[in-house]
C-alpha positions in Angstrom: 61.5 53.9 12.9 62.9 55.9 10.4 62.6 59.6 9.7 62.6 61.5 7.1 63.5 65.2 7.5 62.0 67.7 5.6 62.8 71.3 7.1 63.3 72.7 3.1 59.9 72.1 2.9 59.3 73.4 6.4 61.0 76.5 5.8 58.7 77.2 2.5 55.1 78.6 2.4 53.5 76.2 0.7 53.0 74.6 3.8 51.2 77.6 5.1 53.0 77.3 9.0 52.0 80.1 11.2 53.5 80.7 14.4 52.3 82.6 17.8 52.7 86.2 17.9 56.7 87.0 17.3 56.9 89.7 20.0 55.6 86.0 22.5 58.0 83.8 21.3 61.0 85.5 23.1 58.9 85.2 26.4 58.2 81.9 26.0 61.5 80.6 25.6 62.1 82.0 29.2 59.5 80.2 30.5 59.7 77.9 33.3 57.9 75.4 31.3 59.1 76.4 28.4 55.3 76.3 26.8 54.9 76.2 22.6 51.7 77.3 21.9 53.1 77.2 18.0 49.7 76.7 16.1 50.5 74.8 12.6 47.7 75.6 10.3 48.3 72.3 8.1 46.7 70.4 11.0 43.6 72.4 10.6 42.3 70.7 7.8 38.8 69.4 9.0 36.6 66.5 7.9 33.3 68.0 5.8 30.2 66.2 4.4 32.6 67.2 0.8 35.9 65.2 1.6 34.5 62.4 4.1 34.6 60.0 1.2 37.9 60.7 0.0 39.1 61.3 3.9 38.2 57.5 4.5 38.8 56.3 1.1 42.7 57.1 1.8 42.6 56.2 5.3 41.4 52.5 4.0 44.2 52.3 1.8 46.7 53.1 4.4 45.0 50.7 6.8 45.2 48.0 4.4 49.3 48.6 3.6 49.5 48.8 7.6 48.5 45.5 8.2 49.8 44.0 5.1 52.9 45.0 6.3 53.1 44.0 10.2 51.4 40.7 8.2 54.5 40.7 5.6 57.2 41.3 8.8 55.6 38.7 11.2 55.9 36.1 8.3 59.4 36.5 7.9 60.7 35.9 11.1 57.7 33.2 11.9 57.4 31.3 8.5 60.0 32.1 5.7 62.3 34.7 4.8 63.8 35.3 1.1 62.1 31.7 0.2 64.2 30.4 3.2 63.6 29.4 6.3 62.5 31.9 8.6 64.5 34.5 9.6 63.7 33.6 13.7 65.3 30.2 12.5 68.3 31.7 10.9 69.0 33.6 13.9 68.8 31.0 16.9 71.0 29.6 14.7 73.7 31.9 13.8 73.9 31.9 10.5 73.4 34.5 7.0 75.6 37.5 8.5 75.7 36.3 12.3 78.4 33.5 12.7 78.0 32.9 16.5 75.6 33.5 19.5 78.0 36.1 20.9 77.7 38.0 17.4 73.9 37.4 17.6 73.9 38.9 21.6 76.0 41.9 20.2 72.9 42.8 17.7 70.9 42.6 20.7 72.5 45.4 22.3 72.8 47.1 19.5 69.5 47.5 18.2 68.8 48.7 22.4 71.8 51.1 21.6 70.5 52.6 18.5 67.0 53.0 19.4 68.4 54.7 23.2 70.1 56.8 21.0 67.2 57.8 19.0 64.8 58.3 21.3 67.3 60.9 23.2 69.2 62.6 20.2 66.3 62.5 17.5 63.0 62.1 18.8 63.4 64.3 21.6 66.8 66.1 20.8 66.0 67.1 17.5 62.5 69.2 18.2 64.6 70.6 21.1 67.4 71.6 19.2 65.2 73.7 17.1 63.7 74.7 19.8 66.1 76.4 21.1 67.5 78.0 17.6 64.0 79.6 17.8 62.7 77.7 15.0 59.7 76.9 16.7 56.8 76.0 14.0 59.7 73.1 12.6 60.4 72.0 16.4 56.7 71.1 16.5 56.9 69.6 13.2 59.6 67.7 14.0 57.8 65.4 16.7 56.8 62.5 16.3 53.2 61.7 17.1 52.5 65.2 17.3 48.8 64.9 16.0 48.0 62.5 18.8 50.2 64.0 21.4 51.1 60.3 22.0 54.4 61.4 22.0 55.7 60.5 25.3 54.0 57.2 25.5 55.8 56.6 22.2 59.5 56.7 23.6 58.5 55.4 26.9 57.7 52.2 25.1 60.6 52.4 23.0 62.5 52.3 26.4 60.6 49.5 27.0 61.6 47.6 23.8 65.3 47.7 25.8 64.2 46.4 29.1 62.4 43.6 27.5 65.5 42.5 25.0 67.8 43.0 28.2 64.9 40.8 30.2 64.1 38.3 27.7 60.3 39.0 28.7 57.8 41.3 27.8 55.9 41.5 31.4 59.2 42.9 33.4 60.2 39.2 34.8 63.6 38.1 33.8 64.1 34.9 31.7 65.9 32.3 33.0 68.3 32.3 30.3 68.0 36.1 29.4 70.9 38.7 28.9 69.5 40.3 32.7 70.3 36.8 34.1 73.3 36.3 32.5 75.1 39.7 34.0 73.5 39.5 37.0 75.1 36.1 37.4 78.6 37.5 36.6 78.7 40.8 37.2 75.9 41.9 39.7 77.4 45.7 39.5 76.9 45.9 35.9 73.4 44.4 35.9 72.1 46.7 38.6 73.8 49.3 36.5 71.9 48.8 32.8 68.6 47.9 35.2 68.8 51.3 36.9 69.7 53.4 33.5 66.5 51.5 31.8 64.1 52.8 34.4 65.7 55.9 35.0 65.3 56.6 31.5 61.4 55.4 31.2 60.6 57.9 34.1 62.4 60.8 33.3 60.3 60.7 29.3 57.3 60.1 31.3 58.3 62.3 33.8 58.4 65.0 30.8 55.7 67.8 30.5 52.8 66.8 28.4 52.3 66.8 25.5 55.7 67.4 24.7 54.4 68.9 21.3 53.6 72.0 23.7 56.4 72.1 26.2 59.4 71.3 23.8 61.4 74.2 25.9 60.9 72.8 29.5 63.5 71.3 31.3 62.2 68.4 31.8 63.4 67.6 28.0 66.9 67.7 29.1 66.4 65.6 31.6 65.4 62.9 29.7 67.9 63.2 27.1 70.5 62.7 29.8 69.0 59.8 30.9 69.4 58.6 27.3 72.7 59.3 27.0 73.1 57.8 29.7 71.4 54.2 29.4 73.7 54.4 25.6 76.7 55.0 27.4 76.3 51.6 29.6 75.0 49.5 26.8 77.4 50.8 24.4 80.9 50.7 26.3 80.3 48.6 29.5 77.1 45.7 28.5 79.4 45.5 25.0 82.8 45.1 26.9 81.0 42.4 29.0 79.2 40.2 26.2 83.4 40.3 24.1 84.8 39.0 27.6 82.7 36.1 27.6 82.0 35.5 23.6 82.4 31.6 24.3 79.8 31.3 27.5 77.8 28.6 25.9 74.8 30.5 27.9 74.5 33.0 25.3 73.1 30.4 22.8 70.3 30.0 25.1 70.0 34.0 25.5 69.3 34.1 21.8 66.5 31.3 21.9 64.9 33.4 24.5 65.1 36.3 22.9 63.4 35.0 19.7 60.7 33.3 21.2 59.7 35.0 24.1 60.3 39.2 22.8 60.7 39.3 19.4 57.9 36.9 18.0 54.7 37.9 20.5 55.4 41.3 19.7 55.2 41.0 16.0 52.1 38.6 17.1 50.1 41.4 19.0 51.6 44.1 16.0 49.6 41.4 13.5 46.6 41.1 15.6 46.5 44.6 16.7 46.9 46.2 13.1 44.4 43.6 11.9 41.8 45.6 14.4 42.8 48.4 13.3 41.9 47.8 9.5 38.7 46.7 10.6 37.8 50.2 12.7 39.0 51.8 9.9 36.0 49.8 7.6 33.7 50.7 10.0 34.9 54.1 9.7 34.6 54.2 6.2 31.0 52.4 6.3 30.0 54.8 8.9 31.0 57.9 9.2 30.8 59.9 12.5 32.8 61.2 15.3 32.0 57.8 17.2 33.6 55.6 14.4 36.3 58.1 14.3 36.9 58.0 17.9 37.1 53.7 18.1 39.7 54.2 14.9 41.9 56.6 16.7 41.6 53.7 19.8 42.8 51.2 17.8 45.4 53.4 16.3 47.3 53.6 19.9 46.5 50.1 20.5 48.2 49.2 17.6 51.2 51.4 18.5 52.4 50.2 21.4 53.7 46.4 20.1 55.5 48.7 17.4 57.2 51.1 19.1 57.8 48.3 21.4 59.6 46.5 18.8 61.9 49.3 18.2 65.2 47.8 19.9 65.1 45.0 17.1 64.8 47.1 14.5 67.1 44.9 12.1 66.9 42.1 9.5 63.1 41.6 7.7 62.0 44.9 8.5 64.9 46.6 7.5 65.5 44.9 4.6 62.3 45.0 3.1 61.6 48.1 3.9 58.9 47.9 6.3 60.3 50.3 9.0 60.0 53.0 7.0 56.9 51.7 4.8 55.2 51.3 8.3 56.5 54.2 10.3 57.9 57.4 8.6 57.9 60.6 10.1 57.5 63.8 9.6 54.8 64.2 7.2 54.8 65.8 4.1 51.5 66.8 4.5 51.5 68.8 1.4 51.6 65.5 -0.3 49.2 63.8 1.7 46.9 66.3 0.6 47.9 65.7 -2.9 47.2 61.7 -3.3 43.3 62.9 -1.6 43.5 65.5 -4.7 44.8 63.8 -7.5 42.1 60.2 -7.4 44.5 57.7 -7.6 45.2 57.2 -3.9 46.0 53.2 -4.1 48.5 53.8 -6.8 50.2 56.6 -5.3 50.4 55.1 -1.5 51.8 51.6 -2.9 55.5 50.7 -4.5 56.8 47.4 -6.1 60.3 45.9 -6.5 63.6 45.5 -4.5 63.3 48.0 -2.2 66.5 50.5 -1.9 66.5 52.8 0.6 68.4 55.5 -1.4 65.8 55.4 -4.2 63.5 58.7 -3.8 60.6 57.5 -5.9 59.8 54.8 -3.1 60.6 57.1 0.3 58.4 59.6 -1.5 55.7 56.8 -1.5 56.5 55.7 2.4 55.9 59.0 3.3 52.3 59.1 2.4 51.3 56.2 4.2 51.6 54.7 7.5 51.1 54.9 11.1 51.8 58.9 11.0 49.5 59.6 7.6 46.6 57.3 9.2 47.8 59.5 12.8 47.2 62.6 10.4 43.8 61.2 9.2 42.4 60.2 12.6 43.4 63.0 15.1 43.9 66.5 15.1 45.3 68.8 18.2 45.2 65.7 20.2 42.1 64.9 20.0 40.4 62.5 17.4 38.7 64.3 14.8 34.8 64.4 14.8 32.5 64.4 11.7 28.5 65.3 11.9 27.0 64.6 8.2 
C-alpha cells in the first residue's frame, strides 16, 4: 500500500472540510469512546440524473486500470517478468538481488515487518496522532477506507497477510515446509511467541470500535497499536535473529517453494479473478444505473479487497517496481482532483501514465492518485453506505 499524504491540501479551503461544532470537540476528546462525529463535506457529493454518466464513465475507467493492473502483477510473478522468466521463478531460485534461501526467508519477514508496522504506526497511528493534536477533520481524512468504513476489516486482513507468509497457507493450517514449522521445530518458545503476537494483533483491530472513522479517540486504538508494535518487535529482533542462526538449514529452500506457490500466487489468483468481477459490476453499473447496480459494485469492491490487502506482507518485487502498489492502492484522496478529471472530459487520459515508472516523479503519483481501489471506494460509497441513484 502506499500513501500519499496530503494535509497542505487538508489544511486549505478548497477542500471545503467542516467539522462538528468547536465548543463539542473538547467534549468529545474526553469521551469514553472517544466518538468523531467530524462530518467532511467532500464526501457529500451525491449521484444526479446530471453527473450519472460522467459518475460511471470515470468509475469504468478506473475499473479497467484495476484489473489491468492485478492482471499486469499476477503475470509477473506467474509468466514473465522484465522479458525474463517469471519473477516466482527467480525467487525459488535465489537469484536477481536475492543470492540464497536464507536472504529470500529474510524478505519474508520483512515484508510481515513493514506491513506490522504500517498497519500500527500509519494506518491506525497516523489518524490517531491527529486525533489527538485536535486536528480532527484531517484524522478522518487520514483513514484509509474511510468511505466504506471497511477500515478495520482492511488491517485485520493485512494481519492476515503475516499469519499466512509465517504459515505457508492461506486457510490457517501450517505447511509442512513453512517458516511456522520450521521454528516450531527448533525453537518451540519462539514459534508460540510470533503465533500468539499474530492473533493478538488481529483481535485487538477487530476488537477496535467501529467504524474506526468515528471512534478514532477510543482506547481501543491504542490497544491495537500495541499489539502492533508488538508482533514488529518479535518478527523484527527475535524471528530475524533466528532465520541468521540457521542461514545454511537447507529447509529454508523448501520454505521459499512454499511460500511461492501456496501464499503468494493464489492470492494474486483470487486478486485477478476478483478484480476481473469487479470490472464487470462496474459495466453493469454503467449500463444500468440504479441504487441496485450500485449496491452489487460496492459488493464486489470488498470482495476484491480482501486478496489485496491480504497480499500486503509481500509487498516487494513486480508490484513495487512497476508501480502497481501505488497505481492500485493510494490513499488519501485528493478528492479535489478527482472531481477535476469528472470536470475536465478527458478522464482516460488523465487517470493513465506511460513509461519507466519512478516513484519520485510527481506527474505520475499525481496520476495514481486519481485512480484505484480508494477513487472507485470514493465513487461507490458514501458515509458507509453504497451510494443510491433513482433516474
Amino acid at each position: 500500500m502506499k500513501k500519499y499524504i496530503f494535509m497542505t491540501a487538508l489544511t486549505a479551503m478548497s477542500l471545503g472540510f467542516t467539522a462538528c461544532d468547536d465548543d463539542n470537540e473538547d467534549k468529545k476528546m474526553t469521551m469514553p469512546e472517544g466518538t468523531s462525529e467530524v462530518t467532511i463535506e467532500e464526501n457529500n457529493i451525491d449521484v444526479t440524473s446530471d453527473n450519472i454518466t460522467t459518475w460511471t464513465q470515470y468509475a469504468t475507467a478506473v475499473a479497467n486500470l484495476l484489473a489491468k493492473d492485478a492482471s499486469d502483477l499476477n503475470d509477473a510473478w506467474s509468466v514473465s517478468y522484465n522479458d525474463g522468466e517469471a519473477y516466482a521463478q527467480t525467487f525459488k531460485t535465489f537469484g536477481g538481488e536475492y543470492k540464497s534461501s536464507a536472504a529470500c526467508v529474510q524478505q519474508i519477514v520483512d515484508g510481515c515487518v513493514d506491513i506490522a508496522g504500517e498497519v500500527g504506526t500509519a494506518k491506525i497511528g497516523e489518524p490517531r496522532d491527529l486525533w489527538e493534536k485536535g486536528k480532527y477533520t484531517e484524522a478522518v481524512y487520514a483513514v484509509e477506507s474511510w468511505y466504506s468504513w471497511h477500515s478495520i476489516d482492511d488491517y485485520s486482513n493485512n494481519i492476515l497477510s503475516i499469519r499466512n507468509a509465517f504459515n505457508g497457507t492461506r486457510n490457517n493450517t501450517e505447511a509442512v515446509h513453512s517458516l511456522a514449522a520450521f521454528t516450531k521445530a527448533k525453537n518451540a518458545d519462539l514459534y508460540a511467541d510470533v503465533k500468539g503476537k499474530i492473533e493478538a494483533a488481529y483481535n485487538a483491530i477487530k476488537g477496535m470500535a467501529s467504524p474506526f472513522r468515528s471512534h478514532i479517540g477510543n482506547a481501543s486504538v491504542i490497544v491495537a497499536q500495541n499489539a502492533c508494535a508488538a508482533l514488529v518487535d518479535v518478527l523484527q529482533k527475535d524471528l530475524t535473529s533466528f532465520i541468521s542462526a540457521n542461514a545454511e538449514d537447507a529447509e529454508l529452500d523448501q520454505i521459499v517453494q512454499t511460500y511461492v506457490d501456496q501464499v503468494v500466487l493464489p492470492t494474486y489468483a483470487d486478486l485477478v479473478t476478483r478484480t476481473a468481477e469487479l470490472k464487470q459490476s462496474i459495466v453493469t453499473l454503467s449500463n444500468q444505473p440504479s441504487t441496485a447496480t450500485f449496491k452489487a459494485a460496492a459488493d464486489k469492491w470488498i470482495e476484491a479487497r480482501e486478496p489485496w490487502e491480504t497480499s500486503e506482507a509481500f509487498l516487494f518485487g513486480p508490484v513495487a517496481d512497476l508501480g502497481l502498489d501505488p497505481n492500485m492502492d493510494s490513499w488519501p484522496l485528493d478528492v479535489d482532483a478527482i472531481k477535476e478529471v469528472m470536470e475536465s472530459g478527458k478522464i482516460e487520459e488523465l487517470i493513465k501514465w506511460e513509461g519507466e515508472y519512478d516513484e519520485e516523479n510527481e506527474d505520475i503519483e499525481a496520476v495514481q492518485n486519481v485512480r484505484g481501489f480508494h477513487t472507485l471506494e470514493f465513487l461507490l460509497f458514501k458515509d458507509g453506505k453504497t451510494r443510491t441513484y433513482a433516474n
